[in-house]
C-alpha positions, 0 to 999 in steps of 0.5 A: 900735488893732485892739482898737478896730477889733474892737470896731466890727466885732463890734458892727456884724456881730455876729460874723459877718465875713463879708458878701454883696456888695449890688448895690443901693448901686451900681445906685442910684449907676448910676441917680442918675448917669443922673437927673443927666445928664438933668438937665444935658440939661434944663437945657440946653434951658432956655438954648437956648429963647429962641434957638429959635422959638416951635414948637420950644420947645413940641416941646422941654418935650414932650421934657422932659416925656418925659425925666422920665417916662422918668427916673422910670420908670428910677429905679423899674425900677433899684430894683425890678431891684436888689431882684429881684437881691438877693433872688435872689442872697441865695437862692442865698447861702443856699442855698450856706451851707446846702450848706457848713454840711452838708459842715462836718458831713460832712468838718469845717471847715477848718483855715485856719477852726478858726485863724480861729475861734481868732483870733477867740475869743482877741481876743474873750477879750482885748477881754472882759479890758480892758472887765470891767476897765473895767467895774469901775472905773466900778463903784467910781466908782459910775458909773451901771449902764446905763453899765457894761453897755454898757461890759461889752457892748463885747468882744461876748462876750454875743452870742457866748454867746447865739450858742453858747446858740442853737445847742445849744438847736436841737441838742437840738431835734433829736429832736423833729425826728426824730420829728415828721418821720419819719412824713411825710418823703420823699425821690425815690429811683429815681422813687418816694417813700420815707419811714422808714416804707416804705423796703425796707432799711436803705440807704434808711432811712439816706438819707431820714435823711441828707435829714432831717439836712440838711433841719434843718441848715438852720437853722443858716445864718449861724452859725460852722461851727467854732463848731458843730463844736465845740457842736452837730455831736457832739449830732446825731450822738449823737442820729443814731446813737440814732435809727438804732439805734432804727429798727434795733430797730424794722425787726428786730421788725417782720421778726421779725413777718413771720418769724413770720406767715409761718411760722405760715401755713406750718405751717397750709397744710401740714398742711392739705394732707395727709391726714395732719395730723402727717406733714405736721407732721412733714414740715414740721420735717425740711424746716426742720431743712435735714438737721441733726439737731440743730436737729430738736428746736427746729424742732418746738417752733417748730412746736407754738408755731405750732399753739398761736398758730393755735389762739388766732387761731381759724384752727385749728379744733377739728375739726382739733385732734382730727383731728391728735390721731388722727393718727401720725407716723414716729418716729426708730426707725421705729415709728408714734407717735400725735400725741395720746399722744406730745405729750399735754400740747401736745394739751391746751393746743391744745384748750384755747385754741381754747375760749378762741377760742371764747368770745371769738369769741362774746363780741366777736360779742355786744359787736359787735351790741350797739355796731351795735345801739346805733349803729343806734339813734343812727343812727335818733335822730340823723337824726329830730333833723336831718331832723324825724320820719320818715313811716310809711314810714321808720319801718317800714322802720327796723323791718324793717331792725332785724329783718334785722340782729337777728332774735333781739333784740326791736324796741327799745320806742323805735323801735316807740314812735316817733311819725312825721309822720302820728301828728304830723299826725292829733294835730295834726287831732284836737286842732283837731277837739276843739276845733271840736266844743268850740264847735259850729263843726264842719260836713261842709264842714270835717271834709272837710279832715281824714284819714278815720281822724278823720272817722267820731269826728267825723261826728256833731258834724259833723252837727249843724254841717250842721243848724245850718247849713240854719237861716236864719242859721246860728243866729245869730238865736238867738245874738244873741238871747242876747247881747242878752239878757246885756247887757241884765242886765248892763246892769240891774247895772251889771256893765259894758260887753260888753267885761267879763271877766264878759260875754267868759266868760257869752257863750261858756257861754251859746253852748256851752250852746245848741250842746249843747241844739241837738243834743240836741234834733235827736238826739230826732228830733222837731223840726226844725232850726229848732224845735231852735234856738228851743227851745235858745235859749229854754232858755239865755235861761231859765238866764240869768234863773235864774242872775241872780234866784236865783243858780242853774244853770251861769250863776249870778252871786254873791251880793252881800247883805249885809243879811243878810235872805237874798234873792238880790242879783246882784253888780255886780263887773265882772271876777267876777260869775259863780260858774263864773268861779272854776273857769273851764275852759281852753276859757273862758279861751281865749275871753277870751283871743282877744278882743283878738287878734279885735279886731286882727284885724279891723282889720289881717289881716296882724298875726300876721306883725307883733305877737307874740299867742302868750305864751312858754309857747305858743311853746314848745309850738309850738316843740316839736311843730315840732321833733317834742319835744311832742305838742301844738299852741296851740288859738290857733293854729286860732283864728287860722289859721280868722279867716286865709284861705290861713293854716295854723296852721304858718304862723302858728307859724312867723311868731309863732316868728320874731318871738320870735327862735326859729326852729326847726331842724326842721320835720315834712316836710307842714308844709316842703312846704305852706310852700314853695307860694304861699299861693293854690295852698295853700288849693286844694290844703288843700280836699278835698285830691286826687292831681290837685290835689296834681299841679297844684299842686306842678307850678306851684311851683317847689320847692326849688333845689339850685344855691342853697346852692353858689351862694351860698357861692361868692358869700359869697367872690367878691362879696358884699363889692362888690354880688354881682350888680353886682361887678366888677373889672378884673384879677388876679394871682398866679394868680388869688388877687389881684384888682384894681380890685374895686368895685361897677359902678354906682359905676364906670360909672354903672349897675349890671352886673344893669342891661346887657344880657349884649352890654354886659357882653361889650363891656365885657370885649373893650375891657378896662373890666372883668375878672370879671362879677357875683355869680359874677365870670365872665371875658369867656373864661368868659362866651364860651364860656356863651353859645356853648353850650360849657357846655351848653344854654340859653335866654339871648341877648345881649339878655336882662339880665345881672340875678339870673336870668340870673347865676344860670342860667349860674352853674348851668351853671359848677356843672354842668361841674365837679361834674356827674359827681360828682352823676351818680354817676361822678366822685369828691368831691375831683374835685368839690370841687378843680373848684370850686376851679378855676372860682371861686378864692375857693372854695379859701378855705373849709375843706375840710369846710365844702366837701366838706359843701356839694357832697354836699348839692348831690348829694343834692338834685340827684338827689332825687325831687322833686314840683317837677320831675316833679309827675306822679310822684305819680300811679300811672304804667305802667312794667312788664308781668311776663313770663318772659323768660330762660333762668333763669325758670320762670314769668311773674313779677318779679324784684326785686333792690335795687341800689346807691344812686346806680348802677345795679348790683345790690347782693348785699350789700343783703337785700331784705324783702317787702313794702319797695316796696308804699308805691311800686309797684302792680299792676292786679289786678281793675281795680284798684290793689293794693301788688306784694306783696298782689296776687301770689305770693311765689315765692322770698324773699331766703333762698331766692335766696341759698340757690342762691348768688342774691339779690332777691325773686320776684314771680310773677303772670300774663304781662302784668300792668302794674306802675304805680309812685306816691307820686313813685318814679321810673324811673331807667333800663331796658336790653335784656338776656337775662333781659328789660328790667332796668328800675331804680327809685327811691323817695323815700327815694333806695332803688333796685331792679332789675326783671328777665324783663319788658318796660318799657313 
């Protein structure tokens, strides 16, 4: 019988007798003794309503009503009271077990649980005994096998071995343990946090050992202490008592170490300190020595291992060395012993390794500049293939940069070779130019348009356009004369339709033919324009007939004789009836190319937004001079961009790029800020470009927004997924991390938040209908304070609409207020970052470099100079006048220093190159503008400033001279000081420098 009883409890407990008491069946039983009672009063007024009246039997199904609410809502606090009991009460259970399983390590288990264990075990072995055997006899019966296992499994054997099994694979888990937690785990002793690492002596390391022990232990809760002592407590002390041994060893050679640094730096500092370098030695040894002769000997040799590791280190130098060698010492009889003879051989190891230092110095200085020099030049590459090209500017200084850092190594031949934004743009010009030029559509009017370093190489192309011009119509007279003329030959050889390949390449020959006789003709200086254009059209009507009747000329057709009488007989093949035709230049080709594109055209202007018109080989070149790979643009672009008005031909590319699903990454600098303006202002702004229409035109633009790329990354994991600007919900838990009732507004009230007034939204959050508001989710708390001014200034009123504009304005404030003095220069990234976290908690949810990445972005854009914000910067503007205030200066000049990015400290660290802010700052001299270096006189350079323990740059020049700063450098701030204002610029390149002996004006 009690072998049965076993067997059912090790199959119900698995082994374990012991159980936790679970209140929950007795909280359940409580509360169905209630529901009954309520029941029972239930039923009992039911008996009673006919003998009540009519109203009181209406107010007693009210109290029934109520009673079964309240008897459900009872039920359902039971059972959650009873779950929230158990679960801490199994907490504790726990807790309880893993202090026991720890003192069973310490102390052992008790003796009344080792006889337990024992009882246990022996019944085990003795219910194992009967089921093998019962076992086998099904097993001779040939019973089936899943009926002798299941016999065989009865005593519960399997599972106390697979228990055993489980513990001692643990067990041997512990040295990883060890070692995975060493270099991370801590513990709290006296109010400071002590890990192996840091621990001062060998009583914290044992007590950070002990809380990692009793940390893994742990895991062993709800497994027999005996059991464990028996199987897994020896492994882990075995393991333990290597670890500390291992740790022992470690801290000894890490003391070792120090010992031996320490005493290393001693013997330096003495025999620096003497003016006897081997006295002071000597010294040294007799003080270690502590009076014992007989440790003289090892001391000195301790002493010279010293000077031989100080010499390899490169701390002693050869100077010393010989110094030392030169010196004498007291000997043991009182005589005078030079150090050089009487350690000779010691002497020549000493001079020997401070060679080797030497070298070695030199060769990782060497190895050094040549990886800085390698990682500069990455610097420099990898920047052009994120941000585009650089400008002249950038590059230049990128050269003076490599020159400061390595004047001794030549300018790499693919930096100074690298081609900037403006070689990118005057290829870009010149190549539309050519192509002008090419077909005689060039005039003054246009080549206005271009840099002037490409006007002169087209002036006189331009010329002749101006010619063609002043004759009524242009020339087209002329030309639809020879048009005319062409179809009607064509027409006389049924050649086809002027739609023909034959027609497109005849006509554009015969067009360029005229242009090219028309100037010729002006070039003479003998007829006038509208002579020249008769007799350059009558010229080309000539060769055509030539060509046709005797197959002669640049506009000779094929011969198609075949009687073989050898006259001439004009081809009739529509697609090739002109010899030219079989080598036709690429310029010809483009012509019959663009014929079908002029057709849509016409008939829709928008269709280079619609329809694909460049082929795949000119989206790559396209493509690739975006991106600043190729050198080279599709001359159907200019065609396009010239039928286009307000179109530039980048526009166009980018649009045919985009249809093609090949958008580029990089784009050259122009090109992103002519894109970015309204295509009106950017054709006033494109002819006869100036500073005040670049000024009026940046300045009704507003640019690029640096709040746009935060805000929506905090909207992709706010409210995107319910309506972004219409999103709602009407609380939250745990927190904040779970909300509740999400939705899109529109759907719960029938109109959408960007639709109300922000005094509806706020009425909505006061009476509790809504929670968090809009793209951004702002409480009614939030939303309070923003239109108190709490978060700064604004304009918005509880009138306005809480639409786009209005989220959007006061998410910037909300920005603002947590990474405001990040962005200003004063706070750190991680503030930033963990206030963002604060204000949305959704942002929490994206990965911190995804977020560190984003807030830095958000800085360097915030604090960029920019054309949108103050479009004034791009004229010159008076900032300075040059003086000679202080008790250091020696004349009227500025003195230029640079100064830390984002700060306004000066920076010793930085040198400063002459000539670097020319681009940016200005002097009048004579009336006119000229670059700060041209216009004055270099009085102290860098070197010289930092010869006499200064830095910066002198600038001298007559008191009074005004300082203008251009080309959008800013001023960053100036303040009252005793070498005069020290004003702080900034360029575009985000470079800053500190004016000084001046006044700002």
């Amino acid at each position: 019988m009690d072998q049965v009883a076993f067997q059912g409890s090790a199959k119900a407990e698995a082994f374990n007798p012991v159980r936790a008491y679970d209140p929950t069946p007795d909280m359940e039983r409580q509360a169905a003794k209630r529901l009954q009672w309520m029941k029972e009063d239930q039923d009992s007024l039911l008996k009673n309503r006919d003998k009540l009246g009519r109203a009181m039997a209406e107010q007693d199904l009210q109290n029934i009503q109520k009673l079964n609410r309240n008897s459900d809502q009872l039920a359902k606090f039971s059972t959650s009271l009873a779950d929230v009991l158990l679960k801490d009460r199994q907490r504790k259970l726990e807790e309880l077990e893993a202090e026991g399983i720890n003192m069973a390590f310490e102390d052992g288990p008790q003796q009344k649980e080792v006889e337990q264990y024992q009882t246990l075990n022996a019944k085990v072995d003795q219910a194992d005994t009967v089921t093998q055997g019962m076992a086998n006899e099904l097993e001779e019966k040939q019973a089936p096998v899943e009926v002798q296992r299941q016999v065989r499994n009865l005593s519960g054997r399997r599972k106390v071995g697979y228990q055993k099994g489980q513990a001692m694979l643990l067990a041997d888990s512990y040295p990883q343990f060890l070692a995975g937690a060493s270099g991370s785990f801590s513990i709290n002793l006296n109010g400071k946090e002590v890990t192996l690492a840091t621990a001062a002596d060998s009583a914290e390391r044992a007590a950070v050992q002990t809380a990692m022990r009793r940390q893994f232990l742990s895991q062993f809760t709800g497994m027999n202490p005996v059991m464990l002592a028996e199987l897994v407590f020896p492994r882990i002390r075995q393991f333990d008592a290597q670890f500390q041994q291992q740790q022992a060893e470690e801290a000894n050679k890490v003391a070792v170490k120090e010992y031996e640094a320490e005493r290393t730096s001693e013997t330096l500092t003495a025999i620096q300190s003497s003016p006897n370098l081997a006295e002071g030695l000597m010294n040294l040894v007799t003080i270690r020595a502590g009076g014992d002769s007989r440790l003289l000997g090892k001391k000195r040799r301790e002493a010279l291992s010293d000077l031989l590791v100080l010499a390899k280190s490169g701390r002693l130098t050869s100077e010393q060395i010989v110094q030392l060698e030169g010196s004498s010492f007291t000997g043991r009889d009182g005589r005078e012993v030079k150090f050089g003879d009487f350690y000779f051989d010691e002497m020549a190891d000493l001079r020997k390794s401070v060679t080797e230092s030497a070298r070695a110095k030199v060769a990782e200085r060497d190895l050094n500049e040549s990886e800085q020099q390698r990682a500069f030049m990455e610097q420099v590459m990898e920047g052009t293939s994120k941000n585009g090209p650089l400008n002249n500017a950038e590059k230049n200084l990128a050269i003076e940069n490599w020159r400061k850092q390595y004047p001794t190594s030549p300018v790499p031949a693919n930096l100074n070779g690298l081609r900037t934004i403006e070689d990118i743009n005057i290829d870009a010009s010149e190549q539309q130019l050519k192509y002008l030029a090419s077909i005689g559509g060039l005039d003054s009017e246009k080549l206005r348009k271009y840099p002037l370093e490409l006007q002169a190489k087209y002036d006189s192309a331009a010329k002749a356009g101006d010619k063609l011009k002043e004759i009524p119509g242009g020339g087209k007279d002329e030309i639809n004369l020879i048009k005319a003329t062409l179809g009607q030959y064509m027409s006389e050889t049924n050649t086809g339709a002027d739609k023909s390949p034959s027609f497109v390449w005849a006509q554009s020959k015969a067009e360029a033919l005229f242009r090219q006789k028309f100037q010729s003709e002006l070039s003479a200086g003998i007829k006038t324009p509208g002579e020249a254009a008769e007799s350059a059209g009558a010229y080309v009507r000539n060769l055509m007939w030539e060509g046709k009747s005797k197959g002669t000329g640049p506009l000779a057709w094929k011969n198609a004789n075949t009687s073989g009488d050898g006259k001439f007989i004009a081809t009739t093949d529509a697609s090739s009836a002109f010899v030219g035709m079989s080598s036709m230049p690429a310029q010809s080709k483009l012509g019959m190319e663009m014929q079908p594109i002029f057709s849509k055209l016409q008939s829709n202007k928008a269709v280079w937004k619609q329809e694909k018109l460049l082929n795949d080989a000119e989206l790559k070149q396209a493509e690739d001079y975006i991106e600043g790979r190729g050198t080279t643009i599709p001359q159907k672009l200019f065609i396009i961009a010239d039928k286009i008005k307000g179109a530039s031909w980048s526009d166009i590319a980018l649009a045919q790029l985009q249809l093609a699903g090949r958008t580029p990454k990089n784009m050259p600098t122009s090109e992103k800020l002519l894109t970015s303006i309204r295509p009106e202002m950017r054709e006033y702004l494109m002819y006869r470009p100036s500073v005040s229409k670049a000024v009026a035109t940046f300045g009704s633009s507003e640019g690029p927004d640096p709040f746009k790329g935060l805000r929506d990354v905090i909207a992709s994991v706010e409210s995107n997924s319910y309506g972004g600007y219409d999103a709602m919900n009407r609380g939250g838990s745990a927190g904040g991390t779970v909300a509740h009732g999400s939705a899109n507004s529109s759907q719960v009230f029938g109109r959408g938040l960007s639709k109300m007034t922000v005094a509806e939204v706020r009425q909505l959050q006061k009476s509790g209908q809504l929670h968090a508001a809009g793209r951004y989710q702002i409480i009614e708390k939030t939303l309070g304070g923003l239109m108190t001014g709490k978060y700064g200034a604004h304009s918005i009123r509880d009138t306005d609409l809480f639409n786009a504009q209005t989220q959007d304005k006061l998410a910037n404030l909300l920005i603002m207020g947590r990474v405001g003095r990040f962005a200003s220069g004063k706070g750190s990234i991680s503030e930033a970052v963990s206030g963002l976290g604060n204000e949305w908690i959704g942002f929490r949810n994206v990965s911190q470099e995804r977020r560190v990445q984003i807030v830095e972005n958000f800085k360097q854009q915030y604090n960029s100079p920019s054309v949108w914000r103050d479009p004034g910067s791009l004229k010159p503007r008076l900032v300075y006048k040059i003086g000679s205030i202080g008790p250091t200066s020696t004349g009227s000049h500025a003195d230029v220093k640079p100064v830390i990015p984002g700060t306004t400290q000066s920076d010793r660290n930085q040198r400063y190159v002459q000539g670097e802010i020319d681009q940016f700052v200005s002097i009048k001299k004579n009336g006119k503008l000229v670059p700060i270096s041209k216009g004055t006189t270099t009085t102290d350079n860098d070197a010289a400033h930092r010869s006499r323990g200064s830095f910066g740059h002198d600038y001298a020049a007559p008191a009074g001279t005004e300082v203008f700063l251009t080309n959008g450098a800013r001023v960053i701030s100036s303040r009252k000081t005793e070498h005069g204002d020290a004003l702080i610029i900034e360029t575009p390149t985000g470079k800053r420098y500190q004016f000084l002996h001046g006044t700002s004006t």
